[in-house]
C-alpha positions as CSV (number, residue, x, y, z in Angstrom):
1,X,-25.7,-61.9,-21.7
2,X,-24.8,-65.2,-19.9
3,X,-24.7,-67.5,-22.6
4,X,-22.6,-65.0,-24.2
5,X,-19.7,-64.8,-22.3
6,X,-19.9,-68.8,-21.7
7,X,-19.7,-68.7,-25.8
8,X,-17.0,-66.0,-25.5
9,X,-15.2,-68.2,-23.2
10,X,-15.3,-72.0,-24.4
11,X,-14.2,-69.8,-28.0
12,X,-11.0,-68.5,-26.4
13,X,-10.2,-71.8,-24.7
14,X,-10.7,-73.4,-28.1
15,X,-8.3,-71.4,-29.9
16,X,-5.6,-71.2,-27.2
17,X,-5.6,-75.0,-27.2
18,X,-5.0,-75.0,-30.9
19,X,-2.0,-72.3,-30.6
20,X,-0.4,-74.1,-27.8
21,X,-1.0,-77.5,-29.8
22,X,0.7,-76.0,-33.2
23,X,4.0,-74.4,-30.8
24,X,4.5,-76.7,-28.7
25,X,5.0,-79.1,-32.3
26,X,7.8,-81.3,-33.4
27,X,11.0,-78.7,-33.4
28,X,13.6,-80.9,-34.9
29,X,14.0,-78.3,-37.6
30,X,13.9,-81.0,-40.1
31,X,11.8,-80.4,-42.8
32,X,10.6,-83.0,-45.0
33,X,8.7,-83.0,-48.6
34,X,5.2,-84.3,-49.3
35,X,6.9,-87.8,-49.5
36,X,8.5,-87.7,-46.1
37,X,12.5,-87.4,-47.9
38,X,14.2,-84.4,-46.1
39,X,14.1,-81.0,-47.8
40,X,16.8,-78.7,-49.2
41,X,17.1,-74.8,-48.9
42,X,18.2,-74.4,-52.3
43,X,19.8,-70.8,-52.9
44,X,19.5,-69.5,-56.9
45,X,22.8,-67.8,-57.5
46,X,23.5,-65.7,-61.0
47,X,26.6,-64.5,-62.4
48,X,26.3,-62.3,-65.3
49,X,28.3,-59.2,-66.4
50,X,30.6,-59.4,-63.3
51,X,27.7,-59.0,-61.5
52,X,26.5,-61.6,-58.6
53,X,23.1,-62.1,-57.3
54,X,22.5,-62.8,-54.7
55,X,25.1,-60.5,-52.9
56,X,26.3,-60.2,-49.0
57,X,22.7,-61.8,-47.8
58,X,21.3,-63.5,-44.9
59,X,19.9,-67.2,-45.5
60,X,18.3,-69.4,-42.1
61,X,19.2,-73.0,-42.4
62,X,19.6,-75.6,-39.6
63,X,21.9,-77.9,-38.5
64,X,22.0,-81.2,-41.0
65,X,19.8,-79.4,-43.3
66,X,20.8,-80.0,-46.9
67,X,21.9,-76.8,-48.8
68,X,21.6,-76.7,-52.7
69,X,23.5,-73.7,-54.7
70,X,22.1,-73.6,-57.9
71,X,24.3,-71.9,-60.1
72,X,23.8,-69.9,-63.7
73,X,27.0,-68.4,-64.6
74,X,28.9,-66.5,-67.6
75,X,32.2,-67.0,-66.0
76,X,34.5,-69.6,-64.2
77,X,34.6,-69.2,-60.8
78,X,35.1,-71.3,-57.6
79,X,32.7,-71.0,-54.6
80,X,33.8,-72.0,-51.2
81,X,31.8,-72.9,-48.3
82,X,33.9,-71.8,-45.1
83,X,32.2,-74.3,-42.8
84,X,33.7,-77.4,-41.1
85,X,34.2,-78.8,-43.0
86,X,35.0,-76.3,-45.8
87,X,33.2,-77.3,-49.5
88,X,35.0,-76.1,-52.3
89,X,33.1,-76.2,-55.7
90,X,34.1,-75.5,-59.6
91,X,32.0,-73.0,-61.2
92,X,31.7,-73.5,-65.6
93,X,30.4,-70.5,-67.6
94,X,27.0,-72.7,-67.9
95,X,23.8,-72.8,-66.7
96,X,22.1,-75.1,-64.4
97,X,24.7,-76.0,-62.5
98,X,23.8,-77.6,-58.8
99,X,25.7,-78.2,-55.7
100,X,25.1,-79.9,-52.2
101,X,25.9,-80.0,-49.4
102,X,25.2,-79.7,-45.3
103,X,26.3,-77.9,-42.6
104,X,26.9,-80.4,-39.3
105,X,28.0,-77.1,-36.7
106,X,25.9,-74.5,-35.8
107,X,26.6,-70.5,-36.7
108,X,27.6,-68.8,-39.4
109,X,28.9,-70.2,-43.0
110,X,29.8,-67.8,-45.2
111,X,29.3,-68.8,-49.2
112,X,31.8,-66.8,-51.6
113,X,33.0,-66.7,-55.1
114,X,36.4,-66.8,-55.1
115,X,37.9,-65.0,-57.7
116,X,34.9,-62.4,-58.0
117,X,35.9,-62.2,-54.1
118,X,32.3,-61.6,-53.3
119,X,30.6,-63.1,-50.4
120,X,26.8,-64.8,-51.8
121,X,25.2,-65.4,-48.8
122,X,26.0,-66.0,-44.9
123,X,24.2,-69.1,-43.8
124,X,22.7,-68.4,-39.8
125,X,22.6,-71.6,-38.8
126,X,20.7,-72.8,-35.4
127,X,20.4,-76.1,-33.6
């Protein structure tokens, strides 16, 4: 019975040592792709029908984190970034469109199509 607890023991110290090792981790925030260049959230963003997808969501992003809206529309639009500062970007009627950009100030961002007057996304965005 002994041995067993010792087991039971030197097992949970083991594993606790490997949680606390993994949280108490690098917490820049800044995540980077297999070769080390800094990722993007990209958000997929369809217009179709007068129809827009995604609509009034949440997205987590973080503080100099690059943001790409990838855009597939049948219409002309204009999306605006209300952060600081603001982005303003052209929509076409055409697929595969892309645009970047990041957010330097913490909080919210909302992401909208102008003249569909619908909000796409609110960015959260931490420290």
């Amino acid at each position: 019975m002994t041995n067993r607890l010792l087991r039971y023991g030197l097992l949970t110290v083991a594993v606790s040592s490997l949680l606390v090792g993994c949280a108490s981790g690098d917490r820049s925030g800044t995540r980077t792709t297999p070769n080390g260049e800094p990722a993007a959230r990209t958000i997929d963003i369809r217009i179709a029908n007068g129809t827009v997808s995604p609509a009034d969501t949440r997205t987590e992003a973080e503080v100099g984190e690059r943001i790409v809206l990838r855009v597939d529309s049948d219409t002309a639009d204009e999306l605006h970034v209300h952060s600081d500062p603001a982005h303003t970007f052209p929509v076409a009627a055409a697929s595969g469109q892309e645009f970047g950009f990041t957010v330097t100030v913490p909080g919210q961002v909302e992401i909208e199509l102008h003249h569909a007057g619908r909000t796409v996304t609110t960015l959260l965005v931490r420290q």
